[in-house]
N, C-alpha and C positions, 0 to 999 in steps of 0.2 A: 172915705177920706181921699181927695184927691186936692195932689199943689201942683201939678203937673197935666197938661191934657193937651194930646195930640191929636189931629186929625191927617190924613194926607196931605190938608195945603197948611198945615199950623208949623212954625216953628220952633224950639224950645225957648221960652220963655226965661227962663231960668235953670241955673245946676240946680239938683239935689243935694251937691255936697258946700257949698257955697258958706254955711254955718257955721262959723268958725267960735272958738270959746265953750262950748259944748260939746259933751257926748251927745252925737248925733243919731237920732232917727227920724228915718224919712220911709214914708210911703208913696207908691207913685201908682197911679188905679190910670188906664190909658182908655179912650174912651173911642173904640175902633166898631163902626157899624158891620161891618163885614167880616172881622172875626168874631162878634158876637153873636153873628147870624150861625154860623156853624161850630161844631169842637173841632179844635186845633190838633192835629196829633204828635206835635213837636213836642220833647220831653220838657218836665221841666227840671229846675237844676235847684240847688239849696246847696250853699256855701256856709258852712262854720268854720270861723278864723279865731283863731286864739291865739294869745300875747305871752310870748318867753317860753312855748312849749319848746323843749329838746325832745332828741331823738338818741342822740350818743351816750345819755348819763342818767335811760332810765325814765325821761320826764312823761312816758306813755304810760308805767305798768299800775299808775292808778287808775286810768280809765281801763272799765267794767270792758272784759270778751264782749264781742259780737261775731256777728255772719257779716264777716264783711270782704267783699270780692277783690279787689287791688289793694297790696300794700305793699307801698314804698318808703325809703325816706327821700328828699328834693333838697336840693340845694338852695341856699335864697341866696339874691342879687347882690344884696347889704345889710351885716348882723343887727341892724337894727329898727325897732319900729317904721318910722315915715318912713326912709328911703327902700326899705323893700314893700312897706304896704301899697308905694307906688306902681314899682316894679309889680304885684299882682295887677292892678288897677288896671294900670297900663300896656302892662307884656312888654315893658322896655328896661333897657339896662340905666343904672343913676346916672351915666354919661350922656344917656338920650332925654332923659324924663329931670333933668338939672335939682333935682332931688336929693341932697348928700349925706344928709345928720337931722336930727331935731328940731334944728335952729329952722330961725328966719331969715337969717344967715345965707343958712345953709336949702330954703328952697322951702322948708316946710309949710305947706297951708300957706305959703304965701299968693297974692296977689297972682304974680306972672304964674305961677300951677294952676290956678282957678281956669284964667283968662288961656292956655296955650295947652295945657294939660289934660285939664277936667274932659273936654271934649272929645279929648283920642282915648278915653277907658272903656272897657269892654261894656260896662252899664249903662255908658252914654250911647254906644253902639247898641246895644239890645233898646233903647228908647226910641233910637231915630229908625230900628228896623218897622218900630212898631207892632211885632206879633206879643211879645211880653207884657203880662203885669211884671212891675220888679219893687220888689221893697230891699231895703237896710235899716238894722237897727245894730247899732254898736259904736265904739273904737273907730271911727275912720281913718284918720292919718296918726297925726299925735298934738295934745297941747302939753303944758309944763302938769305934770300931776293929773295927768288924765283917767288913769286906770284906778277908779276909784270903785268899792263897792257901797258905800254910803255915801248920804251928803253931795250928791251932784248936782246938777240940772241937766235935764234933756233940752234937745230939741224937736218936738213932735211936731212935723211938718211946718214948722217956722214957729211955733206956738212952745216958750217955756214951763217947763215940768219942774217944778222943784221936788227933790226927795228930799228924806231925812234918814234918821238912824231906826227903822223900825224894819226889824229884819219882814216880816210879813208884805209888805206894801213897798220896799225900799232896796232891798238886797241885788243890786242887779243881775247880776247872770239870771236871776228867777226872773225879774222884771221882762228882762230881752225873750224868756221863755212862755211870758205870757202873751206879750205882746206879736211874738210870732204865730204861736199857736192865734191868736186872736185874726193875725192876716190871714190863716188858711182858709177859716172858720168861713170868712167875709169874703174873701175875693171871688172873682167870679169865674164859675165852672168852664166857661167855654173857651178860655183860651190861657196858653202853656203860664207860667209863673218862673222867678226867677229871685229867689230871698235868700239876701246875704246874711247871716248873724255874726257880730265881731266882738264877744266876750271880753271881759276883762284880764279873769284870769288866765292862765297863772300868775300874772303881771305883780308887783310888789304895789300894794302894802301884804300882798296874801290873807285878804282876811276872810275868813273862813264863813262858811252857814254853821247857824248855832247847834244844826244836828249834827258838824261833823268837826267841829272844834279840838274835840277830842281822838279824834283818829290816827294810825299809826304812831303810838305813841314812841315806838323802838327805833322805829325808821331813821335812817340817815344818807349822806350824802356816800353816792359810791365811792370807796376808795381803788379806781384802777388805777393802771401805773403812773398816771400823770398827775395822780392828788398831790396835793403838796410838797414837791419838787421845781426843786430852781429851774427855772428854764435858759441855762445856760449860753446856751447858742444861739438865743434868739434874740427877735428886738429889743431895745435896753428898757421900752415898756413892761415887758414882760423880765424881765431882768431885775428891775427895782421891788418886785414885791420880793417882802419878807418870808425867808425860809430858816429854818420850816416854822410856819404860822401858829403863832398865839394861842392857848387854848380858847382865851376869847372869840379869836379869830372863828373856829374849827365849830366850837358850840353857838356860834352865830349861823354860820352856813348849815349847820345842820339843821336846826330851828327853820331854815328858810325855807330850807327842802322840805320839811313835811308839812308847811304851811302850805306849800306847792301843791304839793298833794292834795291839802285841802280843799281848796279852789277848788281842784280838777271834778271833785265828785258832784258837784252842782252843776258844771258843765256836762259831767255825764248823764247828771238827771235831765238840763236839756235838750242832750243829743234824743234820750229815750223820747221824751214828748213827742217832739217834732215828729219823729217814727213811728211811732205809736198813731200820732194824728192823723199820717199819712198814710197808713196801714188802713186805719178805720175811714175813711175818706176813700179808698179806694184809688188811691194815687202815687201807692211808695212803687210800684211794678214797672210807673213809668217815671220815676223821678230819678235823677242822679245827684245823689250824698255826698257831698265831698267835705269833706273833713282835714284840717293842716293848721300851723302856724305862719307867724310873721316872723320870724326868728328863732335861734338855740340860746342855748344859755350853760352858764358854768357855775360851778358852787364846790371850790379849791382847786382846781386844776391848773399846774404850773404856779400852785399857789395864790392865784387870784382869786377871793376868797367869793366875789359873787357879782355878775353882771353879761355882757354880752359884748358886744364889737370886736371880736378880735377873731381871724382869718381860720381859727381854729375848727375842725369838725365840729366839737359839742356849739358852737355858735352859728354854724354856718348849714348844718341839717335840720332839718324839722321833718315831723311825719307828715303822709298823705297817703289817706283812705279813703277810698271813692266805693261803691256801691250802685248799682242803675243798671238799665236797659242792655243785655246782650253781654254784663260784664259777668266771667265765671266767677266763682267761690276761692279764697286763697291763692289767688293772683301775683304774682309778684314779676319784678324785668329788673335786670342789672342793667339797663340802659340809664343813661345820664337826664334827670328830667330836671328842671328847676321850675322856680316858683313863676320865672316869665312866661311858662308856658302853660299855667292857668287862665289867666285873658282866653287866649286863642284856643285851648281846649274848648274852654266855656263857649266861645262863639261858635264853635264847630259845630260842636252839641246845638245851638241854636240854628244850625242852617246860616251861619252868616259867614262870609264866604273874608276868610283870614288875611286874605293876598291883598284886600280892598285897604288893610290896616299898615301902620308903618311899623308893627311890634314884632318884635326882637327874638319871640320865643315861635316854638310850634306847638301843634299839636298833638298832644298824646293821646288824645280818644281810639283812633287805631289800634294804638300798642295794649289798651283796657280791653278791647273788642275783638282781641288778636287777629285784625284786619292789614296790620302795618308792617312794612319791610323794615327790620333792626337795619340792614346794611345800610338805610338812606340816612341813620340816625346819628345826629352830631356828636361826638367822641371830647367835646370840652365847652365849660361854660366861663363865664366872667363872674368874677364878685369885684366889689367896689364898695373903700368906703374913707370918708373925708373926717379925719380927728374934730375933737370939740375939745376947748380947754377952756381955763378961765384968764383974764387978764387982768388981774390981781389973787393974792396969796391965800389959800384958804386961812384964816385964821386959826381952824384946829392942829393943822399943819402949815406952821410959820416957816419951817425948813425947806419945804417942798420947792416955792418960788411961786409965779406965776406960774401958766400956758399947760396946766397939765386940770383935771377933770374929774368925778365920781373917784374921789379917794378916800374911803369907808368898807371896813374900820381899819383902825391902825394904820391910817395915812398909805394905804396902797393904794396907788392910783390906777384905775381901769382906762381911763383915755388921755388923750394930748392933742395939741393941735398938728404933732405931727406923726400921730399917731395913723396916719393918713398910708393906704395900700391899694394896689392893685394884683390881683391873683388870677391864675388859669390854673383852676382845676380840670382836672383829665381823667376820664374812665374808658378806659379803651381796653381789648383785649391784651396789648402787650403791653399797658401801661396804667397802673391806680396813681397819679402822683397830682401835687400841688406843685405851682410855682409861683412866688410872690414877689413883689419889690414894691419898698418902702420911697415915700417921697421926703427925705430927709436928709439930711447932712452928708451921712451914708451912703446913701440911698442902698440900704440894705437890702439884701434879698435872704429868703429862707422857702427851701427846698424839701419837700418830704415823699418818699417812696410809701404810700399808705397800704403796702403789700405786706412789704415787709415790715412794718413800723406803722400801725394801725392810730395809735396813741401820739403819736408826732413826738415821739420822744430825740431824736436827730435831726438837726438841719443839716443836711448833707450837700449845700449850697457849696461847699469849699472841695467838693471830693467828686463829683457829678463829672463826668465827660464834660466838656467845653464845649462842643457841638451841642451838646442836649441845651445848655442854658443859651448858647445863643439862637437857636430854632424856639426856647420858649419865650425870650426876650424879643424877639421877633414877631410870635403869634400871638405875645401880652396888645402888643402897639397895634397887631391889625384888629384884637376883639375892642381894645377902647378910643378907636373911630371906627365904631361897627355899625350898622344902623343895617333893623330890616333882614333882608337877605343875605345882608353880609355877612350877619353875626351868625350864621348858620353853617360857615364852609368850613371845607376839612379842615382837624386841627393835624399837629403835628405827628400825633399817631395815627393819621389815615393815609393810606397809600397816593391820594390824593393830593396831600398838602405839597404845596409848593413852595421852597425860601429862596429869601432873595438877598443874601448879606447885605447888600447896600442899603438895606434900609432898617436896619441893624441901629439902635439908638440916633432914628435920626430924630434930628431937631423941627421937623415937617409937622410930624407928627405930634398934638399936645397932649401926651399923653399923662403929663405932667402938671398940678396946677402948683407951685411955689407957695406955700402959710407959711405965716409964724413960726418960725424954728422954737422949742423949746428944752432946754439941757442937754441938748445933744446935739 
């Protein structure tokens, strides 16, 4: 199958990802006389992305042990679907890649990301280097109700697939599992590969395979210190949920989690294939497995009873497991990695030279290969993310008002239009901390020491040295006009950084976009 074919003098004819309204898959078979002619010895790479896994509350311990070499958790860009599955795509921050929320709005699948975006992703790059096969099948960015395990349609290479309800022929994660195994199968031996898979689950409706429907039946949602508790000192988002929560509420979330769960073991049975495939093929020795999500997630913490977008750990960690060439066994680095710095790994891995890219992250293959200096390694990353609300009243909750978003169940609302932050997270040796600030009325900020206070249970925004908030108010405005190399310099815990008061909330700098105010 090929909808794509390059030559030396051919251009690209078209994206891959252009297919909008569908779960998309694509295969792309490149049709190169001269790495035909020889085996390639470039590795190849295999990318599993999954949707709403956490890392803070647990969302791992259903997937099966393995041997697996590096494990970390990574920070993502933006707690939520498109605006960080860009940020992988891309290796740039949602300030760079104008990617903010869901919406169309807000940047998503729209028009201007095709046409200004699509091109600068590391997929696009691995096409024009020309040495890759590269296939995708899954989830690419987001539509409304996309994470579907029945009743979808695909898009196989421009050509639609309609499924149904027949777990057998229909069930996707199994679907994505055949259909990958099927790309091993076919492509061709002499030159490296490069197949993304991007799962549904864990993603909501959580609907399960019929073998595992029944699974953990005991199981529930963690109760650590942040379960359902007011969160006092924080944004008045997180403020308005009801404490302590409903039994409704509690027996809902619970339910959700072990649907979670359920998901996850089909997704384990296609990590196994894939491996397995690649075992018996003769190619897992030279493959690198990388393994992660597009987001965290929460199910009662600070009393929100189930969703994502919020600046918190359980939303903003996801795991990453990698596997491959020169990497040892139970690996792990306290160094600060995020999700932007999957691209340019990835291209690394391919020999394509990262510097040529305008992305925002680095590389980590070093730090897997134990090749790399921690001392060159950046000490703080950016999250970013642009509230979504509705502009009329939900009618389940007529009291709510307008401008507020996913208020289920019992009218707690999980977003706002100005529910809108920017944060520098820091991991540095003399300092674990977040610092955040709200674009609202407020314009609140909330501070956490995650040393001392793992759980974010204090915002210690009010009690913080004043020098420390204004050196982080300062290094918030230089990561978001960061671009490139920029976004790479010392942060405020490096002996390196440099302040400059004068530019200390300046007005220069837009670091601010102004929405819809709502209730506050």
């Amino acid at each position: 199958m090929a909808l794509f074919v390059f030559n030396s003098a051919s251009k690209m004819v078209s994206s891959p990802f252009v297919i909008l309204h569908f779960i998309l898959i694509c295969v792309t078979l490149h049709c190169n006389n001269l790495a035909e002619a020889k085996m390639n010895p470039r590795a190849n790479i295999v990318l599993i992305l999954t949707d709403d896994l956490d890392v803070s509350i647990g969302g791992m311990v259903s997937i099966l042990s393995r041997k697996i070499g590096f494990v970390v958790s990574v920070f993502v860009a933006s707690p939520l679907c498109c605006p960080s599955r860009a940020s992988i795509l891309t290796g740039k921050y949602p300030h760079n890649h104008h990617v903010v929320n869901n919406t169309l709005e807000g940047n998503c699948s729209s028009t201007a990301w095709q046409k200004t975006q699509e091109p600068e992703t590391f997929p696009a790059f691995l096409q024009k280097q020309g040495t890759y096969q590269t296939f995708f099948a899954g989830k690419y960015l987001n539509e409304e109700r996309n994470s579907k395990y029945y009743n979808y349609t695909l898009s196989v290479n421009g050509r639609a697939q309609r499924h149904g309800q027949n777990y057998s022929e229909d069930y996707l994660t199994d679907v994505l599992a055949n259909i990958s195994i099927d790309f091993l199968e076919n492509k061709s031996n002499r030159r490296p590969f490069f197949m993304m898979v991007s799962t549904p689950a864990p993603h909501s409706p959580w609907t399960a395979a019929p073998q595992y429907e029944s699974s953990f039946p005991n199981t529930e949602a963690p109760r650590d210190p942040n379960f359902n508790i007011h969160g006092k000192d924080k944004h008045w988002l997180i403020r308005q949920a009801k404490t302590p929560m409903t039994n409704s509420s509690v027996e809902f979330l619970d339910n959700a989690y072990r649907k979670r769960w359920r998901t996850l073991l089909s997704v384990d049975d296609l990590v196994e294939k894939v491996v397995r495939k690649l075992e018996v093929r003769g190619e897992l020795s030279n493959t690198y497995v990388i393994f992660t999500s597009d987001n965290g997630y929460h199910t009662g913490q600070f009393s929100l009873p189930v969703d994502k977008r919020q600046l918190y750990e359980f939303d903003i960690r996801v795991p990453l497991l990698v596997r491959g060439p020169n990497i040892k066994p139970n690996q792990t680095s306290p160094l600060l990695i995020a999700n932007v710095d999957l691209g340019p790994t990835i291209l690394d891995i391919a020999g394509y030279n990262v510097n040529e890219t305008q992305m925002d992250g680095m590389s980590f293959l070093p730090i897997m290969t134990s090749k790399g200096n921690s001392s060159t390694w950046r000490s703080d990353i950016l999250v970013e993310y642009e509230g979504e609300g509705s502009n009329t009243s939900d009618p389940a909750c007529p009291l709510l008002g307008p401008g507020v978003s996913e208020c289920f169940p019992d009218c707690v609302c999980e977003d706002s239009y100005n529910n809108t932050y920017a944060c520098v997270r820091t991991v540095a040796q003399a300092a674990n901390l977040q610092y955040c600030e709200f674009d609202d009325n407020e314009v609140f900020v909330e501070v956490y020491n995650l040393t001392a206070d793992p759980f974010q249970l204090s915002n210690i925004a009010k009690s913080i040295d004043q020098e420390v908030l204004e050196k982080m108010n300062h290094r918030l405005m230089m990561l978001q006009s960061c671009s490139g190399q920029s976004c790479r310099t010392p942060g405020v815990y490096d002996s390196q950084f440099r302040f400059d008061p004068r530019l200390m909330f300046s007005s220069l700098v837009p670091h601010r976009t102004k929405r819809r105010q709502t209730l506050k």
